[in-house]
Each structure stands twice: as C-alpha cells, then as structure tokens.
C-alpha positions as CSV (number, residue, x, y, z in Angstrom):
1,X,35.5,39.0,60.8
2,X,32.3,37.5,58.9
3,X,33.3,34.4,57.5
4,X,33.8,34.9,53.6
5,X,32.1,31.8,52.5
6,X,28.9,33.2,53.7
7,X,28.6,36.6,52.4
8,X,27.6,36.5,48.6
9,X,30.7,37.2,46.7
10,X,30.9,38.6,43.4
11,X,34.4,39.0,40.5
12,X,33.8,39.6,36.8
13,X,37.4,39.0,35.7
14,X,39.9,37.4,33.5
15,X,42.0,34.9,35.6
16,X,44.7,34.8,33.9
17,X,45.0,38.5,34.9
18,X,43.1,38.6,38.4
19,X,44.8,37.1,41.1
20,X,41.6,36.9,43.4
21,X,39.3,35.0,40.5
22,X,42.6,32.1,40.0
23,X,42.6,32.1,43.9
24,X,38.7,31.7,43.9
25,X,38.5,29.2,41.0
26,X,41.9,27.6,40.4
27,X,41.4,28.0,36.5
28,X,43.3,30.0,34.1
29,X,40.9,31.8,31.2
30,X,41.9,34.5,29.4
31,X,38.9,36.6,29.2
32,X,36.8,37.8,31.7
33,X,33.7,35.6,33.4
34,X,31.3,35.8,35.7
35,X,32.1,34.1,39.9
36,X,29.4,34.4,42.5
37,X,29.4,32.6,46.4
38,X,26.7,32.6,48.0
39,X,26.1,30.9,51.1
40,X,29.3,28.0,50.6
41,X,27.8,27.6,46.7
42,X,30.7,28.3,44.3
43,X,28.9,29.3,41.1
44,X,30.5,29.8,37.4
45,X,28.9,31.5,34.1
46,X,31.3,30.6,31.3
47,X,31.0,30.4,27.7
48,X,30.6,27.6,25.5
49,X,34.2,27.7,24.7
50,X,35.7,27.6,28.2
51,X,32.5,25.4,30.0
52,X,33.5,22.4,29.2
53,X,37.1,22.8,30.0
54,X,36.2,24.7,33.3
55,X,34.1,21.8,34.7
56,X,37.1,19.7,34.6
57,X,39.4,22.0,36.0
58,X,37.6,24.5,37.8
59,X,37.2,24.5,41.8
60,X,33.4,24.9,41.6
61,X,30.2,23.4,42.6
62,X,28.1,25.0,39.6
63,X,28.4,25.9,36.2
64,X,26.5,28.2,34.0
65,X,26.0,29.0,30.1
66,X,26.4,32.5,29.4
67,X,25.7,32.1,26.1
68,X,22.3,29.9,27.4
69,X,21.7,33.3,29.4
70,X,22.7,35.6,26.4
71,X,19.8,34.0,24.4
72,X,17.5,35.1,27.4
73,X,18.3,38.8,27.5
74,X,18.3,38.8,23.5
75,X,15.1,37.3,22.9
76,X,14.2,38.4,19.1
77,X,16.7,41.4,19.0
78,X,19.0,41.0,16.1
79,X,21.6,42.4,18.4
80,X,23.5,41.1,21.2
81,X,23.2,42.3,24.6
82,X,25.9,44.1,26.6
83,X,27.8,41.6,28.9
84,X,26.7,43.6,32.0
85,X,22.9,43.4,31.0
86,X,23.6,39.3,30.7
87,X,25.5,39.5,34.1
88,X,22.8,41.5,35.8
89,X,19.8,39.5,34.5
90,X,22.0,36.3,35.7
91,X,21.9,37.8,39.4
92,X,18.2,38.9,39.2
93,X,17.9,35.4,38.2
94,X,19.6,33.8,41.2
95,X,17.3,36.1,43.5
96,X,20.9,38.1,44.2
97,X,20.0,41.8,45.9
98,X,23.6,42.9,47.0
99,X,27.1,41.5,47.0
100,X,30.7,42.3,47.7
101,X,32.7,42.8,45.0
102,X,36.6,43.6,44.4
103,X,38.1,47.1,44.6
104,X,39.0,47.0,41.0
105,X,35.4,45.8,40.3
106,X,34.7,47.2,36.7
107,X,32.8,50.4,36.8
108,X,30.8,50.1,33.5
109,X,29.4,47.3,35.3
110,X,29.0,48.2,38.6
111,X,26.7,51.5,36.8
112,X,24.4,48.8,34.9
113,X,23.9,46.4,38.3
114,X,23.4,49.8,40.5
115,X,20.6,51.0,38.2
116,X,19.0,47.1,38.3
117,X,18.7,47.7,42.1
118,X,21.5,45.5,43.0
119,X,23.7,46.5,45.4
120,X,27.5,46.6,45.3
121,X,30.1,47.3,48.3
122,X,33.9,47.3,47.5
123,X,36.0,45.5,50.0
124,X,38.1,47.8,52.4
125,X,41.5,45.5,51.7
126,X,42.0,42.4,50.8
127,X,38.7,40.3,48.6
128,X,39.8,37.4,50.6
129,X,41.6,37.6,53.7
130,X,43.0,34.0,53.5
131,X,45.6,34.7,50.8
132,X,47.7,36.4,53.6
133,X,48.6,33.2,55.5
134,X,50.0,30.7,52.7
135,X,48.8,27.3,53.0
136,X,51.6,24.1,53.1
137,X,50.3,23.8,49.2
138,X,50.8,27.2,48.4
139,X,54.2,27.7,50.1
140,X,55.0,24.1,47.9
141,X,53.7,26.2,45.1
142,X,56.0,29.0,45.7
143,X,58.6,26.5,46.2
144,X,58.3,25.3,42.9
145,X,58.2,28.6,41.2
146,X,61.4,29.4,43.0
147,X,62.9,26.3,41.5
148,X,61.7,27.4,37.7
149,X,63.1,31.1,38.6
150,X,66.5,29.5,39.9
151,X,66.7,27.5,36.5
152,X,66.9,30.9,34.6
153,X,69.3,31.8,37.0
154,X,71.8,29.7,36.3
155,X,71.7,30.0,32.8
156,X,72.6,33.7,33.5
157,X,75.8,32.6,35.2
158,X,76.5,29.7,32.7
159,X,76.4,32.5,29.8
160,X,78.5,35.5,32.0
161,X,81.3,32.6,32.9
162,X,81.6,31.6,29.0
163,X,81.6,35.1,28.2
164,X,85.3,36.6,26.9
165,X,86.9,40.1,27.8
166,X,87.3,42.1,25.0
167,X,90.1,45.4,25.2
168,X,87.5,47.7,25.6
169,X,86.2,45.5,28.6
170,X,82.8,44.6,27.1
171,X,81.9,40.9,27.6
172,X,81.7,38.4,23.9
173,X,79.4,35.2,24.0
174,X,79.0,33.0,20.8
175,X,80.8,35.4,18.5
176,X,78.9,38.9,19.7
177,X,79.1,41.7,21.7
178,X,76.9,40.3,25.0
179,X,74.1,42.8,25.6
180,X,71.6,42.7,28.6
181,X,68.7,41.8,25.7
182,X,70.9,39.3,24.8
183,X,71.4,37.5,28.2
184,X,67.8,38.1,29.1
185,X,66.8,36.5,26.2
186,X,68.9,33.5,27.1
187,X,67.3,33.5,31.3
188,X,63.9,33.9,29.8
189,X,64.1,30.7,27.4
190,X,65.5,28.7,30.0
191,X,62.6,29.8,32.3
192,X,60.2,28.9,29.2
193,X,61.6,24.9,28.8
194,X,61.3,24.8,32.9
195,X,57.7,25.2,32.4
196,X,57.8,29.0,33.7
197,X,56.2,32.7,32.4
198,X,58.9,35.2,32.1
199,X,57.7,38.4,33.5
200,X,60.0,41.4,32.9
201,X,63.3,40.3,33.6
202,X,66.0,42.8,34.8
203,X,69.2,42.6,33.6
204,X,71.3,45.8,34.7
205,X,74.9,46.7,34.6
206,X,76.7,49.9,36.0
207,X,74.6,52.9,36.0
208,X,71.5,51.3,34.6
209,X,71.4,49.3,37.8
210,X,70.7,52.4,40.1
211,X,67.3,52.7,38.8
212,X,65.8,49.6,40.5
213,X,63.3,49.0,37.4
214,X,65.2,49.4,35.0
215,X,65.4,46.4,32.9
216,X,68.5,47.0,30.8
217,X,69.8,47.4,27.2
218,X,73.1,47.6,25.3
219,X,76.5,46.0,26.0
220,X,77.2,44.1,29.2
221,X,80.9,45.5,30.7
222,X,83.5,43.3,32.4
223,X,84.3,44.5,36.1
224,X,81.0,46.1,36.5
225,X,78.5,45.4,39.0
226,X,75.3,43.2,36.7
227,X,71.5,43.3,38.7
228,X,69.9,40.0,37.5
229,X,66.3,40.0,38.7
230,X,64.4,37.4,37.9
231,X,60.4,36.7,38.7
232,X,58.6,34.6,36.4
233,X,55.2,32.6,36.7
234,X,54.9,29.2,37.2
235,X,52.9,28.3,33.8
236,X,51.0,25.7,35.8
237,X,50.0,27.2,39.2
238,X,50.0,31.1,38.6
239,X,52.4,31.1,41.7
240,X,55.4,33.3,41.2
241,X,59.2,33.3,41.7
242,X,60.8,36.1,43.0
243,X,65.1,36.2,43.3
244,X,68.1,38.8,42.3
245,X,71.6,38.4,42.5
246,X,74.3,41.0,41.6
247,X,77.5,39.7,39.5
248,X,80.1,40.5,38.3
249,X,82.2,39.0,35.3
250,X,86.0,39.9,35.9
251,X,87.5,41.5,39.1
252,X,85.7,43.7,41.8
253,X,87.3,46.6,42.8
254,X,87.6,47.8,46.7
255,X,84.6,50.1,46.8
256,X,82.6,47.3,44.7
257,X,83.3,44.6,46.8
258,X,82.5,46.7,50.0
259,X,79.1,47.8,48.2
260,X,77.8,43.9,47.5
261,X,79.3,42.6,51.3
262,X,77.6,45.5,53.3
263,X,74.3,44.8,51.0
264,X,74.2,41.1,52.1
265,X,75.2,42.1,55.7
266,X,71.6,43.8,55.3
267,X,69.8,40.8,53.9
268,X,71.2,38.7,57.1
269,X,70.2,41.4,59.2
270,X,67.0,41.3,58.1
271,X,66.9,37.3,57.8
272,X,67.7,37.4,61.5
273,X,65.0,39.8,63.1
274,X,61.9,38.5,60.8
275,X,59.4,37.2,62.8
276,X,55.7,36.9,63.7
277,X,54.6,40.0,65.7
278,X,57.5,42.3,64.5
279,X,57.0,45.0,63.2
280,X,58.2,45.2,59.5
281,X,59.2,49.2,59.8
282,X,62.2,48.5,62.7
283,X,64.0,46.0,60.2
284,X,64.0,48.3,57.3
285,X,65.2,51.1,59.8
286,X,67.5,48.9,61.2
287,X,68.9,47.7,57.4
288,X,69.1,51.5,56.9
289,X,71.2,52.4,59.6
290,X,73.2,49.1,59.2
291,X,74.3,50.9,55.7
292,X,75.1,54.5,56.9
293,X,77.2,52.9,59.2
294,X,79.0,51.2,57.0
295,X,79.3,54.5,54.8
296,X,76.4,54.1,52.6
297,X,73.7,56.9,53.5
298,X,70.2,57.4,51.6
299,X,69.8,60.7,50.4
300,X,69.8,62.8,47.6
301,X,72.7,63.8,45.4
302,X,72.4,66.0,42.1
303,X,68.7,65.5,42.5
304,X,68.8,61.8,42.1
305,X,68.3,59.4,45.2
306,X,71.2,57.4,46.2
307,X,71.7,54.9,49.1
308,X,68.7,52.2,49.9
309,X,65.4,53.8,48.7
310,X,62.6,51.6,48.1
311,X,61.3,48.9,50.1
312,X,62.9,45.9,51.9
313,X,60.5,43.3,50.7
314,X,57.1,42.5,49.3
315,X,54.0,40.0,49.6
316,X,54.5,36.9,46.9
317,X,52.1,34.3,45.5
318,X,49.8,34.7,42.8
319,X,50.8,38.1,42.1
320,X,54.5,39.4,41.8
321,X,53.8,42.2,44.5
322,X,50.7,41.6,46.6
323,X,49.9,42.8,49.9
324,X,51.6,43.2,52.0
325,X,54.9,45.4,51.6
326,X,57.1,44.3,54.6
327,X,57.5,47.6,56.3
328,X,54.2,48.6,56.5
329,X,52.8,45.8,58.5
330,X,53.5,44.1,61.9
331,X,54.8,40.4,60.7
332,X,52.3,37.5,60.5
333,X,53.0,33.5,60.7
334,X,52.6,32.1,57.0
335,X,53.2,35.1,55.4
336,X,55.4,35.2,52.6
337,X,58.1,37.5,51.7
338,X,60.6,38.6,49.2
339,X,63.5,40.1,51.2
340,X,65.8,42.4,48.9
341,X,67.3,45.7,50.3
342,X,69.7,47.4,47.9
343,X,72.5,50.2,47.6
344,X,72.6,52.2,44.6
345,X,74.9,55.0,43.9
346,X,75.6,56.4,40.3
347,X,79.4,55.9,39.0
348,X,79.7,53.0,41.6
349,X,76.7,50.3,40.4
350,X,73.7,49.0,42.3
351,X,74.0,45.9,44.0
352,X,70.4,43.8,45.3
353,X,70.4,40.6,47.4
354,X,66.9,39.0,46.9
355,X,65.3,35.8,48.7
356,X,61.8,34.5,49.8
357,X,60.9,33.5,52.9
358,X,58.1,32.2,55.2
359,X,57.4,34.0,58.4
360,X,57.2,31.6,61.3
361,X,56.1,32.1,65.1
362,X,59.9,31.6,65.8
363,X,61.6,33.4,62.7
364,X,61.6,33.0,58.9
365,X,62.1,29.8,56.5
366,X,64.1,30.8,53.6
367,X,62.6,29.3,50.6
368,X,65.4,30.2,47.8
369,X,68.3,28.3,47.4
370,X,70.7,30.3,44.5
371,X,74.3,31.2,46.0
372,X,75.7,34.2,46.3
373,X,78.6,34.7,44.3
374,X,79.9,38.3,43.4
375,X,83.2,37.6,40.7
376,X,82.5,34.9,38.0
C-alpha cells in the first residue's frame, strides 16, 4: 500500500459531520472547508471566522484565508464566486494536477475541478486506512465515551427503580405516566451534564423493541422487556459510546427470562471466539445456531422477521457505525467492536446485550463496564 502521507490528499467537508476531515484535522467546524496533503504538508483554507481558532486547535502545518483567496477569484465582480471556483483556483494555485478524494466527495465540485483539468480519483474503501487499527489514544478516547454513555445509563435504571406500578401495569415517575420520551429525555440530559452528544437514543418496550431501530414512544409497561440503547458523542473528542441493556421493571416471566439468558449466552459466545485472524462470519453463525438450539430460530413469521436478524456487531470510533461490520471481515488486532446479538419475537419483547471491545492477537479487551441486570 502507498503510504497516505505521500499521495496528495484532498476533503471538502464539515467536520463536525465528516469523520475522515476530524480524523485528518482534529478540529470540529461546522461548515464545510477546504484539507489538502501533499507530500507530509497538512494544509487548511478556512475562513476568517474559524482561522484563528483553527490555528490553535487544528492538527496542521499550514493555514489559508479563503476569504484572502475569495478576493482573488472576485476581482471587480460585484458578485461572489462559487466556493468550488475558490477551491479550484486554490489548487491551481498550489501547482495541484490530481488528488484522491473521499467517496462521498461532493459532486458539484468534483464537475467544476474536472473541467479545470484537475484530476480526481475516489478511494476504493477506506480515505485513510489507519482508522482501522485504533491507537492506545483512541481506544482511551473510546474509553471515555463509554464512561459518558454509562452515565446515561444509570440514570435510566435510577428512574425505572423509582418508578411505581400502577393497576393497569404501566410504570409512574414524579407524578406521571412514565413514557419512553420521557425516560429518554432523562438518559439524554444526564449524557448532556457528562459532557456527551446524545445521538438517537432507543428506548423500547414490548413490541416496539422487535424492530431494532425503533426508538420508542408512549407509556413504558411493568413486566415487559425495555431495549435501552444508548450511543452518544463525546462533546470533546468526536469519539462515540456505543452500549444496550434490556430491563425489565417488575417480574420476568419463564419465556422472558429464557429469552434475555440465551441472548447473553450469545454475547459470551461471541466474547470468547473474537480474535485476530478469525473470521467475523463463523461467530455470527455460531451465535445463530447457539439460539435455535436453545429454541429461538431466525425466520419469518406473518411476513415479519423474527429470531436474530441483523448483525452481531459493528466498527466504533468517530462514527457510530464505521467500517467494518464484524461478520463481514476476518478480525484484525486494534480493531474496535460493538458486540450486540439480539432475539426478537413479537408478543414476547426483544431483548439486546451490547459491549465494546478491542480485538487483540490473543482475544478481545472488553472496554464497557455497565452490569447486566434483567428485573429492577
């Protein structure tokens, strides 16, 4: 593989939304600006607004005006140039003929810098191949997103176990009817004072649970199976959090019980056989197989699926899912990995056991430390 720092290297991108330009820069703007490499030199065109900010925060070795380089292109027009005439007369200007760009590489722009001569070529996977293996920082990083997503957590529970019975089994917190909305609303704030980003928290009970993304409304029931997903960002490294654990406020019935038990028999079974040069297909088979045995088969019933039916686990770090999804590759040291199989079968509940883990030559470090608790 060429080595990345010498090919010139091009992302036009916001990074508050791009993982790729906050991996490249370290710097959080919220609208899009201009990154180029070129041989080792790190070079950033920002605006007057974010320069000054971004030369004390930003992992570069030069900065640019665009607004300097707007007043080029506009000479005497009354009318301001088109960002992509500005970004392509910056390139012309820096003697740039080609470059490699991101897949998601904007296309108005890639039209304007095609017709200038300059030529673009997408990467064929990943922009830079280094975010696979996680650093000891990053993993720290991780770590400490972890910590914030633990945090909201723990509220959850704190609110579930003050949470009252009413006759017609819904659950009452602080004088109301306890909704999901409502007990989201309390992880999320809890997440906010940790110094974390919520980011679509799930909060599922009964039949709402059986559709994995489903983030859940209404009343919260007692004796019924509750999906608490929670993945925010860390506010202060971009680095996400990534857990679940399924409650349940009251008393578990036989077939509940048996659901959650043969769902975290899965996760250890999976926990065990994670390691560098495995390949990621053979654990989710195994997790599979582990269920029908234990009565819980994937298939389809009254046209809905039923059983274990998305993945066992994802990539995690500066994006929620980034590559690579854990049954579609052979395992790599310093990888890291959310590991979540699930069972979900209408009338019954869902039920999803989710940690993070770095693969290791040897095995896997688990990096989430939340117990497991199904009755509170």
């Amino acid at each position: 593989m060429t080595n990345s720092k010498n090919q010139t290297r091009l992302i036009v991108a916001a990074s508050e939304t791009d993982a790729d330009m906050l991996y490249a820069t370290r710097f959080f703007a919220p609208d899009p600006f201009i990154f180029l490499q070129r041989n080792g030199k790190r070079t950033l065109v920002l605006s007057n607004l974010e320069i000054g900010r971004g030369r004390r925060q930003a992992k570069a070795d030069e900065f640019v005006s665009f607004d300097q380089l707007e007043r080029e292109v506009r000479g005497k027009s009354k009318k301001a140039p088109p960002y992509e005439r500005v970004l392509s007369h910056f390139l012309r200007k820096c003697g740039v003929r080609s470059a490699i760009v991101p897949a998601n590489f904007p296309l108005g722009y890639a039209q304007e810098l095609v017709a200038d001569k300059i030529r673009l070529r997408a990467t064929n996977g990943l922009f830079w191949p280094e975010r696979e293996a996680k650093s000891e920082k990053e993993i720290e990083m991780i770590g400490r997103a972890l910590r914030i997503t633990e945090i909201g957590l723990k509220r959850a529970v704190e609110v579930l176990v003050r949470s009252t019975i009413t006759r017609e089994k819904k659950l009452r917190w602080s004088g109301k009817t306890l909704t999901s909305e409502m007990l989201r609303a309390e992880i999320d704030s809890a997440i906010l004072r940790a110094g974390g980003t919520p980011t679509g928290t799930i909060v599922a009970g009964g039949d709402q649970a059986c559709d994995p993304h489903e983030r859940g409304f209404g009343p919260l029931y007692a004796n019924s199976l509750i999906i608490l997903d929670v993945f925010p960002r860390d506010a202060k490294t971009g680095y996400f959090g990534d857990m679940t654990r399924t409650v349940l406020r009251g008393r578990a019935s036989e077939a509940q019980r048996k659901l959650w038990e043969a769902v975290k028999a899965g996760q250890a079974l999976a926990l065990k056989k994670i390691r560098a040069g495995v390949d990621g297909m053979t654990i989710h088979k195994a997790i599979q197989n582990l269920f029908r045995e234990r009565g819980f088969p994937t298939e389809v019933r009254k046209g809905k699926n039923v059983g274990f039916f998305h993945g066992t686990g994802h990539g995690l770090g500066l994006e929620i899912h980034e590559y690579p999804r854990l049954q579609k590759v052979t395992l790599k040291d310093r990888q890291v990995l959310t590991v979540e199989p699930g069972l979900y079968y209408p009338g019954l509940g869902g039920v999803r056991h989710e940690d993070v883990v770095v693969v290791t030559k040897s095995g896997c470090k688990i990096l989430s430390r939340f117990p497991k608790k199904l009755e509170i």
